[in-house]
Backbone and ligand atoms as CSV (ligand in chain L), in Angstrom:
chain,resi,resn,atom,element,x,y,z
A,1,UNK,N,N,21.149,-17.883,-20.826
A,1,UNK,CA,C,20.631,-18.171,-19.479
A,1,UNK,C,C,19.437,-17.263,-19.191
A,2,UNK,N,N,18.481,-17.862,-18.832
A,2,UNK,CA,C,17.425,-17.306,-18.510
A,2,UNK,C,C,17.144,-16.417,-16.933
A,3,UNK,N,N,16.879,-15.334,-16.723
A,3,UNK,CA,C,17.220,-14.515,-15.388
A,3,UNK,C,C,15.681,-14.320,-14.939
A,4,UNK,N,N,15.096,-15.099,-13.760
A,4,UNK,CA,C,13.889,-15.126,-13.621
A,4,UNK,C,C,13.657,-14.448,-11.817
A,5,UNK,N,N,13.004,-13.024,-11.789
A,5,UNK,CA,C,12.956,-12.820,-10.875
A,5,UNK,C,C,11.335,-13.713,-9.683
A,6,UNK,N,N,11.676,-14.257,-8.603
A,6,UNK,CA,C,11.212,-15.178,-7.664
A,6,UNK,C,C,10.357,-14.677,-7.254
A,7,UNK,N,N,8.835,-14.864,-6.910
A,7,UNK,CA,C,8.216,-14.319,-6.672
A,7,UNK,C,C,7.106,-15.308,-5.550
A,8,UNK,N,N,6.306,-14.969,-4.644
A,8,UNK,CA,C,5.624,-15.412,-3.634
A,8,UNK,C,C,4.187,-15.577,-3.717
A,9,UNK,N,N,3.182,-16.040,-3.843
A,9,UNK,CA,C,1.931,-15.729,-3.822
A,9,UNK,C,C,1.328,-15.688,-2.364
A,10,UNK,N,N,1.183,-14.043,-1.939
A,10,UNK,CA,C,0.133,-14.006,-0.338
A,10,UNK,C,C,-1.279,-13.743,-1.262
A,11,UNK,N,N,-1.964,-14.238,-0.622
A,11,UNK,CA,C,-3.633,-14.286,-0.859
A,11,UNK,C,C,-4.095,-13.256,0.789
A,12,UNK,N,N,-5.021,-12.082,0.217
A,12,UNK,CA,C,-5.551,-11.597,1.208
A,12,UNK,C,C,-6.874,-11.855,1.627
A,13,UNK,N,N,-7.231,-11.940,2.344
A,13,UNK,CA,C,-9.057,-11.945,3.250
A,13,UNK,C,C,-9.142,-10.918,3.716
A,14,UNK,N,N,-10.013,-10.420,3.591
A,14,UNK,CA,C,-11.726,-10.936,3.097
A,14,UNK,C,C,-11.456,-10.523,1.270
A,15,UNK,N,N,-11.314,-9.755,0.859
A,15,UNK,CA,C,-11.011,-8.777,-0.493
A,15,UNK,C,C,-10.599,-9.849,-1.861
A,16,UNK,N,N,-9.726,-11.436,-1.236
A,16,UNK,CA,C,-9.928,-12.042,-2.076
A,16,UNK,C,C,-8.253,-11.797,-2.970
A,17,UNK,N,N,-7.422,-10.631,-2.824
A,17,UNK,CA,C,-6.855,-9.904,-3.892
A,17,UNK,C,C,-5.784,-11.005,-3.369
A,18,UNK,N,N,-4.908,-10.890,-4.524
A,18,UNK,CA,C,-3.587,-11.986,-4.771
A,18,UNK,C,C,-2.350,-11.284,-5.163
A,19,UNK,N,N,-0.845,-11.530,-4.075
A,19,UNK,CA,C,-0.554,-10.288,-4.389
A,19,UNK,C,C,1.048,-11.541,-4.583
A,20,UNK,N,N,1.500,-10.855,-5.747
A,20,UNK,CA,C,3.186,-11.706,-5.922
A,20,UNK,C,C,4.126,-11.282,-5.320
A,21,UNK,N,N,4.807,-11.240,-4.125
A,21,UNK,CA,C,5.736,-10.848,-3.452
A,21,UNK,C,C,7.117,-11.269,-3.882
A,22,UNK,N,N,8.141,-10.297,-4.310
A,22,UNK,CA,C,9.134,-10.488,-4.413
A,22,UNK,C,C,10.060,-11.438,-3.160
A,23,UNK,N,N,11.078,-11.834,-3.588
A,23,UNK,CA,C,12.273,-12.527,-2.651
A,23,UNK,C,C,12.661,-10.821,-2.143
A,24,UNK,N,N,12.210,-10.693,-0.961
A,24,UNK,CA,C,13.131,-9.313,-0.344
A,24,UNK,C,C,12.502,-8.067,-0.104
A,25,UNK,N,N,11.613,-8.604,-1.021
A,25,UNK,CA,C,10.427,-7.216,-0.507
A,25,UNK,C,C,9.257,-7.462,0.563
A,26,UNK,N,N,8.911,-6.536,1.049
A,26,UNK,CA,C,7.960,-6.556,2.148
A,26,UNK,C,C,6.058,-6.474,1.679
A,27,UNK,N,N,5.755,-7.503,2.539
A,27,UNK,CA,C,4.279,-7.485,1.414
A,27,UNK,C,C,3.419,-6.053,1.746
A,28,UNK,N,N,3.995,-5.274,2.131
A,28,UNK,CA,C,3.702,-3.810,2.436
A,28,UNK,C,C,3.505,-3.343,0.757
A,29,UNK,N,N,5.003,-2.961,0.639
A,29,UNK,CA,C,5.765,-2.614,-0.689
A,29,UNK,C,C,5.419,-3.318,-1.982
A,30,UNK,N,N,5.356,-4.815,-1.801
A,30,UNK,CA,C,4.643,-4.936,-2.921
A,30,UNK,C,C,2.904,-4.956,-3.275
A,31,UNK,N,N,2.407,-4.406,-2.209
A,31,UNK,CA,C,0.522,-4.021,-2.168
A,31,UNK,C,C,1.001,-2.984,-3.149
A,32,UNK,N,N,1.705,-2.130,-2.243
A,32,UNK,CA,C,2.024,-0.678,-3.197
A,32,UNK,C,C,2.363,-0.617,-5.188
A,33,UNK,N,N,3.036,-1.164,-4.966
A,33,UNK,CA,C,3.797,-1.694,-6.439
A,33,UNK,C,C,3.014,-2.230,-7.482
A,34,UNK,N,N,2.166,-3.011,-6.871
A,34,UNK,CA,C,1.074,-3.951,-7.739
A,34,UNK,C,C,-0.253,-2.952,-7.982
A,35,UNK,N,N,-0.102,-1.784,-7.286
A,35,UNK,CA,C,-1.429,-0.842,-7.254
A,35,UNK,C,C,-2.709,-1.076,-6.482
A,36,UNK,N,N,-2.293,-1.673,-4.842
A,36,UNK,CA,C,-2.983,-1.393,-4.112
A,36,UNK,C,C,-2.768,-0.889,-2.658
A,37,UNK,N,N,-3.682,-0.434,-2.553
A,37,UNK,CA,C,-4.250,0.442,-1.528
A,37,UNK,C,C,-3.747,-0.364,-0.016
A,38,UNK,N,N,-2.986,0.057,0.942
A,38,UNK,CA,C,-3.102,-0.810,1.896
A,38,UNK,C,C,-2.948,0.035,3.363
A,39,UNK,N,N,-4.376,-0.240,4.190
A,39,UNK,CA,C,-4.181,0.444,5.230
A,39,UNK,C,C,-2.613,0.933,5.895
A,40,UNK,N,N,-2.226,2.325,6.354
A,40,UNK,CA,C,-1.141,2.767,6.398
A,40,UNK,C,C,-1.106,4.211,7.117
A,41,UNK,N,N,-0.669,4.910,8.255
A,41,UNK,CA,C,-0.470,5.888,8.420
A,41,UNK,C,C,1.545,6.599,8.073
A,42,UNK,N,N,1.883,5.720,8.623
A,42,UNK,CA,C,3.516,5.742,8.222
A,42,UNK,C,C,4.132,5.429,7.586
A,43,UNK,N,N,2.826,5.095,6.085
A,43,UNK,CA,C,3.816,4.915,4.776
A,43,UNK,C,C,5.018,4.093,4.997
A,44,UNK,N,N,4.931,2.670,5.285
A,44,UNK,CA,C,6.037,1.929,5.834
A,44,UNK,C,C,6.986,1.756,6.303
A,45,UNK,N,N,6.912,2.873,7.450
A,45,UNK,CA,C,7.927,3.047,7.990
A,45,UNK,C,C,8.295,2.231,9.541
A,46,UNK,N,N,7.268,1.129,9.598
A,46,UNK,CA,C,7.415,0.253,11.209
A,46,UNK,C,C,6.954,0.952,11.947
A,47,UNK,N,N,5.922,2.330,12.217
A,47,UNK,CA,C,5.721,2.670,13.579
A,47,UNK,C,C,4.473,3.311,13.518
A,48,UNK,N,N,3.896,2.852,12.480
A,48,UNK,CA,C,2.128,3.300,12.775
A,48,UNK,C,C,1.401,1.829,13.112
A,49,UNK,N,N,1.505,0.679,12.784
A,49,UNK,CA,C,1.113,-0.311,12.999
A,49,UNK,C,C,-0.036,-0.470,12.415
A,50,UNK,N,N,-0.410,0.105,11.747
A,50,UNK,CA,C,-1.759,0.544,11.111
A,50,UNK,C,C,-1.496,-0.814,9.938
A,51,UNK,N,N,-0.605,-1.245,9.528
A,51,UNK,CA,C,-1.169,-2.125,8.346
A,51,UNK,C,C,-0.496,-3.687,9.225
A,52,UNK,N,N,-1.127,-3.843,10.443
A,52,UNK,CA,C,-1.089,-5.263,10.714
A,52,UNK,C,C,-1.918,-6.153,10.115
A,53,UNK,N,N,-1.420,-6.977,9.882
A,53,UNK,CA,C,-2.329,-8.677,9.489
A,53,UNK,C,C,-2.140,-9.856,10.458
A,54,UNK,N,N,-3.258,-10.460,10.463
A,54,UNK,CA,C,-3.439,-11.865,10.698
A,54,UNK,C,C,-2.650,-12.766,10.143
A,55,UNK,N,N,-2.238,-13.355,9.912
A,55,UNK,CA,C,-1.443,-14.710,9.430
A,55,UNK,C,C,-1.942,-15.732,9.164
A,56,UNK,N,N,-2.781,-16.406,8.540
A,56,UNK,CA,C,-3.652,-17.649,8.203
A,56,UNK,C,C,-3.173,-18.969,7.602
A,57,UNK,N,N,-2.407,-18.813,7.174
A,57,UNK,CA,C,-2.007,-20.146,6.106
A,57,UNK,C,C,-0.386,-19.417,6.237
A,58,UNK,N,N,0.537,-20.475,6.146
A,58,UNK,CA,C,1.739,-20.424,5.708
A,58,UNK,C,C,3.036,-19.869,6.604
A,59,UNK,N,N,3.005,-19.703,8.088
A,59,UNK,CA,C,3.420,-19.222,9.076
A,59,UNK,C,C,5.292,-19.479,8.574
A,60,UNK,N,N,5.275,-20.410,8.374
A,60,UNK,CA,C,6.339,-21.086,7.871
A,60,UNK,C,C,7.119,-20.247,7.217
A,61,UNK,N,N,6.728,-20.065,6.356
A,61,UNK,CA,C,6.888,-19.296,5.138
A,61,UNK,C,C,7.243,-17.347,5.367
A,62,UNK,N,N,7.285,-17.192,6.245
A,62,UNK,CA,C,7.467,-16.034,7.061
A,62,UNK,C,C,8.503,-15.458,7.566
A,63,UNK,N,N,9.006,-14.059,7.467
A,63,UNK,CA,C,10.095,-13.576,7.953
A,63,UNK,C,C,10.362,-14.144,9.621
A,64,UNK,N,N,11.531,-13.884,10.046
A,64,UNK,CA,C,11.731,-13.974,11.533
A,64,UNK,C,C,11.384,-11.909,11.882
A,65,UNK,N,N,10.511,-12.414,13.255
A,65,UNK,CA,C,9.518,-10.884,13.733
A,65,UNK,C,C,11.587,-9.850,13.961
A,66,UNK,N,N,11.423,-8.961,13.529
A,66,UNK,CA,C,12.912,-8.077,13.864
A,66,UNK,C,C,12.493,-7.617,14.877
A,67,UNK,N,N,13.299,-6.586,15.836
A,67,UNK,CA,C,13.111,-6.268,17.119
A,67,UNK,C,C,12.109,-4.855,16.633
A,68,UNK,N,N,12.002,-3.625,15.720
A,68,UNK,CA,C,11.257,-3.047,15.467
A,68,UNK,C,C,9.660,-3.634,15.722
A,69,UNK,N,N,9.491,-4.306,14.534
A,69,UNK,CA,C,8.610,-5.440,14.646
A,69,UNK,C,C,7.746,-5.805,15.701
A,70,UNK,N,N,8.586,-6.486,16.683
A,70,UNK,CA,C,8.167,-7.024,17.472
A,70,UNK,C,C,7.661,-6.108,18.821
A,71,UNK,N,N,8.236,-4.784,18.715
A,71,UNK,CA,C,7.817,-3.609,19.288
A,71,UNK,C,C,6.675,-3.195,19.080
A,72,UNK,N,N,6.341,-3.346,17.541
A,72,UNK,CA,C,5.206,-2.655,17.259
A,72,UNK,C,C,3.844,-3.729,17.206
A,73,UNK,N,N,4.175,-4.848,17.419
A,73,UNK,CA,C,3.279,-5.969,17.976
A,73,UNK,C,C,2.810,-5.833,19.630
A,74,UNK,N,N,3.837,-5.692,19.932
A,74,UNK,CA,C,3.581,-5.609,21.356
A,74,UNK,C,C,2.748,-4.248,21.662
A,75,UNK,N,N,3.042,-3.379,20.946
A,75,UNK,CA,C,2.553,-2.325,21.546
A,75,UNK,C,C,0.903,-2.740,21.032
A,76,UNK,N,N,0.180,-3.410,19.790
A,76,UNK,CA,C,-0.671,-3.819,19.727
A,76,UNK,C,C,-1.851,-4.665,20.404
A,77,UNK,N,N,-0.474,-5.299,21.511
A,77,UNK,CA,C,-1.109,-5.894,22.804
A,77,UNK,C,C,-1.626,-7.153,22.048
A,78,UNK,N,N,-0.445,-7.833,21.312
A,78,UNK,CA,C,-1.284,-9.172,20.486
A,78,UNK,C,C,0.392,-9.789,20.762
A,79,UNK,N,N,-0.096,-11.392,21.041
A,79,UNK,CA,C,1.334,-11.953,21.269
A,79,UNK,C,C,2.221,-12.130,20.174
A,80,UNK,N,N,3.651,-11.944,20.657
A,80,UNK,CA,C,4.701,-12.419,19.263
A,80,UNK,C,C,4.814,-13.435,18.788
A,81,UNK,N,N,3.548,-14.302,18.316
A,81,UNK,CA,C,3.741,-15.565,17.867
A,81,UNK,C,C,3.519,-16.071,16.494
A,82,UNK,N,N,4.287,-15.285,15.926
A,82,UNK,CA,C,3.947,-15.496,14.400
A,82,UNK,C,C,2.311,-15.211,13.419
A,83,UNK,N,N,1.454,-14.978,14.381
A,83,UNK,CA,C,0.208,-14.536,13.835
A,83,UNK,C,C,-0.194,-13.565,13.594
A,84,UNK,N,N,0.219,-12.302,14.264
A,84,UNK,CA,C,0.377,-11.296,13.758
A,84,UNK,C,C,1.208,-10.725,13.280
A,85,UNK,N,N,1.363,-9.801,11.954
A,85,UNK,CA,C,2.628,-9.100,11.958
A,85,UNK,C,C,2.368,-8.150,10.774
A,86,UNK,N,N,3.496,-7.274,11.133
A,86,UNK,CA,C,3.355,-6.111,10.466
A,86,UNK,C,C,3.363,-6.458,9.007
A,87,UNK,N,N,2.621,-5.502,8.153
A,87,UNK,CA,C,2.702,-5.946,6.264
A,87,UNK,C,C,4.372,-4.915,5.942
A,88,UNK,N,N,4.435,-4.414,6.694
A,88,UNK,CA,C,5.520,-3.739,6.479
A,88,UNK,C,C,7.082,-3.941,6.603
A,89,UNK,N,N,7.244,-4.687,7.482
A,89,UNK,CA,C,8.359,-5.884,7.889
A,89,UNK,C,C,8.383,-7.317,7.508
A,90,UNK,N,N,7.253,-7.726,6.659
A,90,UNK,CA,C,7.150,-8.992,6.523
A,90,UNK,C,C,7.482,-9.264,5.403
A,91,UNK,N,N,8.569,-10.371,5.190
A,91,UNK,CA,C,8.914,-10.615,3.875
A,91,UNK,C,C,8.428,-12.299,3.672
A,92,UNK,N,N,8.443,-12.725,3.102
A,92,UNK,CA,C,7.839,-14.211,2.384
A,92,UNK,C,C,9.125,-15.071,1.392
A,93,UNK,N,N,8.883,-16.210,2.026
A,93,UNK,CA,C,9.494,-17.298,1.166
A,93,UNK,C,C,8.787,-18.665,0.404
A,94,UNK,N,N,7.478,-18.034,0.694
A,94,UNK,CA,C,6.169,-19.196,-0.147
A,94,UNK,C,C,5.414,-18.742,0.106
A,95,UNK,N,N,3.972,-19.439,-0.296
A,95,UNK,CA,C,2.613,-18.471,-0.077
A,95,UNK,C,C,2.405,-18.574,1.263
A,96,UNK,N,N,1.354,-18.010,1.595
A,96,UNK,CA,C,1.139,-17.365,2.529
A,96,UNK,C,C,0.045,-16.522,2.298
A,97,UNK,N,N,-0.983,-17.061,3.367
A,97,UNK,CA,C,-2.346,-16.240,3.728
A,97,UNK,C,C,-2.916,-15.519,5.198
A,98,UNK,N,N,-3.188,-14.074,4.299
A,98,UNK,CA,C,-3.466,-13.304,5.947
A,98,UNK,C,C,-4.838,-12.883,5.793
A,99,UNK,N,N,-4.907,-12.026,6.379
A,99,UNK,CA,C,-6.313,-11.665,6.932
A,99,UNK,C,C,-6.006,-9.846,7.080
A,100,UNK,N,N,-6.347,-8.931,5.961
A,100,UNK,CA,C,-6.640,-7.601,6.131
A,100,UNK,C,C,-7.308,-7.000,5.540
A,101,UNK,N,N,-8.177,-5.924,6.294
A,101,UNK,CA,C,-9.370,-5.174,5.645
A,101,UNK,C,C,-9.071,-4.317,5.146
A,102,UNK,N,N,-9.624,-3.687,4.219
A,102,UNK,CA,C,-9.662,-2.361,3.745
A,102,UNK,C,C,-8.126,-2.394,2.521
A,103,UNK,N,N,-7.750,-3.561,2.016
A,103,UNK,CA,C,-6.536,-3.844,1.079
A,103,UNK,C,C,-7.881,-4.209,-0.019
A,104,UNK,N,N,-7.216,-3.039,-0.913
A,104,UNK,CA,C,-8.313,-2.990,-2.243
A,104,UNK,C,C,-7.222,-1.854,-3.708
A,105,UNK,N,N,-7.296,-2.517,-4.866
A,105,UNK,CA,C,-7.368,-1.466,-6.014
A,105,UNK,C,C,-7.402,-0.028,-5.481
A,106,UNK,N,N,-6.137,1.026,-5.726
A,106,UNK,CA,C,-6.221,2.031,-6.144
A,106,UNK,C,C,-7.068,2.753,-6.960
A,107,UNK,N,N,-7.800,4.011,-7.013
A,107,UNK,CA,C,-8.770,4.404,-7.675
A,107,UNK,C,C,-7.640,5.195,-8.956
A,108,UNK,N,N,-7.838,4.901,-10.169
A,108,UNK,CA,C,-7.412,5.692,-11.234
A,108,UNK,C,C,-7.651,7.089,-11.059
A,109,UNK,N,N,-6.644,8.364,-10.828
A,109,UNK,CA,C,-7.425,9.551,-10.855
A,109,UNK,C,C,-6.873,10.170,-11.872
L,1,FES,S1,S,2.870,0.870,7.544
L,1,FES,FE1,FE,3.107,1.814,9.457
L,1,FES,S2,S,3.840,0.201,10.690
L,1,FES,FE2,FE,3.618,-0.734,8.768
């Protein structure tokens, strides 16, 4: 039997980068994992809000906002309507396209 772990394709804007999201992981965690860079002060912890995205394609396809979440939207002063949301709470069940700047390649040091 073949054991195939499931994976998601989010596409980011403007940067272009294509990132495979696990079943369960947060497309935070897997920027990280895949070796990129993704705006962040709280290292994913839900309360810098610093790595929000846009939502473009695939809304569907999208976690339900958790009450953390939806705290840290609000405090963004952007409505809870599925268009914004944290990269850090957001998990994926198909592709899915957002919109964030400054998500780029890690520099080799
Ligand atoms: S990384 Fe800080 S809220 Fe998501």
């Amino acid at each position: 039997m073949t054991h195939r772990v499931a994976g998601h394709r989010v596409s980011v804007r403007p940067s272009g980068v294509e990132l495979e999201v696990l079943d369960g992981e947060d497309l935070f965690s897997a920027a990280q994992r895949l070796g990129y860079r993704w705006p962040t002060v709280c290292g994913g912890k839900g309360t810098c809000r610093t790595c929000f995205v846009a939502v473009e394609e695939g809304t569907e396809n999208c976690s339900p906002v958790d009450p953390l979440e939806r705290e840290g939207i609000e405090a963004l002063r952007k409505p809870v309507d599925g268009l914004t949301r944290l990269a850090c709470r957001l998990r994926v069940e198909g592709p899915v396209t957002v919109t964030k700047r400054g998500v780029r390649r890690r520099v080799q040091e």
